[in-house]
C-alpha positions in Angstrom: -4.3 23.9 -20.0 -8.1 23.9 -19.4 -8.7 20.5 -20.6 -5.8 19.1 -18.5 -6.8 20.4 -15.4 -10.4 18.5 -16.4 -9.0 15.7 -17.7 -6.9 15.6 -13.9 -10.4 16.0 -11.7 -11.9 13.1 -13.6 -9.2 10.6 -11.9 -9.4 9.3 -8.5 -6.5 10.3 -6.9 -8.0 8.4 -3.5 -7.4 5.3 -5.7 -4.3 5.8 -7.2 -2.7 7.0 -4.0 -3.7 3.8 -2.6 -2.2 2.0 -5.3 1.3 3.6 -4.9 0.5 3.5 -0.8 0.0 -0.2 -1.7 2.7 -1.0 -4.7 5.8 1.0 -1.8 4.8 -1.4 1.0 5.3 -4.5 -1.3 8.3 -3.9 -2.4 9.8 -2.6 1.0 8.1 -5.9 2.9 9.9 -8.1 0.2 13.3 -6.4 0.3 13.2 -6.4 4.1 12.5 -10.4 4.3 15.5 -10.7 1.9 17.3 -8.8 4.0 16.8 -9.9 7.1 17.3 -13.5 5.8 20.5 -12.3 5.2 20.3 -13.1 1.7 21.3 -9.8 0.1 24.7 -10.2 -1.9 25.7 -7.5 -4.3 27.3 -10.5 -6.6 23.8 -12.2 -6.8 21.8 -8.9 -8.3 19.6 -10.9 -10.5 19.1 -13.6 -8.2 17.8 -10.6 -5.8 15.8 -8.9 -8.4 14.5 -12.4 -9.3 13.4 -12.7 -5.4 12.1 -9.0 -4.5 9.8 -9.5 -7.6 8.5 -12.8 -6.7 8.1 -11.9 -2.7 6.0 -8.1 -3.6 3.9 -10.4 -6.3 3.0 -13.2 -3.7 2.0 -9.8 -1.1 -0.2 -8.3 -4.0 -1.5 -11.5 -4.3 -2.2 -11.8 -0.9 -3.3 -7.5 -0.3 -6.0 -8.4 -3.1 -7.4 -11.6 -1.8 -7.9 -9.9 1.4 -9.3 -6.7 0.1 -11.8 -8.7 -2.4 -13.0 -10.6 0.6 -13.6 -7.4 2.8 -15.3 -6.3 -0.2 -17.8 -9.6 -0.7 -18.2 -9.6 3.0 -19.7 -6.1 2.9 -21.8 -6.0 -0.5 -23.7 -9.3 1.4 -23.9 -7.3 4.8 -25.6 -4.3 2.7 -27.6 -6.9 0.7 -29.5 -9.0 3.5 -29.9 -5.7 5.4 -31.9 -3.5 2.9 -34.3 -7.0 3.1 -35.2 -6.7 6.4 
C-alpha cells in the first residue's frame, strides 16, 4: 500500500485535473452546438457520434493552440526580462 500511495504523490493531479476539466468542456461545447443546431436524431447515432467527435477534436485543437501560444508569449516575456 506504501508504494501506491508514493507512486500517487509523484503525479500531478493539478495537471490531470485540468485535462479532465479540459476533455468535459469539449465534449459538452460539441454536443451542445449539435444540439442547438437541432441536429440531434436518435435514428442518426453514428452520424452524431461521428460529429460530437469531430466538433470536441477541432476545440482541443483550438484549447492547445491557444494554450501553446500563452505559453511562447510568456517563456519570451521571462527571457528578454532576465536581460535587462
Amino acid at each position: 500500500m506504501k508504494k501506491i500511495k508514493t507512486k500517487a504523490k509523484k503525479y500531478n493531479w493539478a495537471d490531470i485535473f485540468q485535462r479532465m476539466l479540459n476533455t468535459f468542456i469539449q465534449g459538452m461545447l460539441s454536443y451542445l452546438a449539435l444540439s442547438l443546431n437541432g441536429i440531434t436524431n436518435p435514428n442518426d447515432i453514428v452520424l452524431e457520434s461521428l460529429l460530437l467527435g469531430a466538433i470536441a477534436s477541432g476545440i482541443s485543437a483550438a484549447m492547445n493552440i491557444l494554450i501553446q501560444e500563452m505559453e511562447m508569449r510568456q517563456w519570451l516575456l521571462k527571457s528578454f526580462t532576465k536581460d535587462i
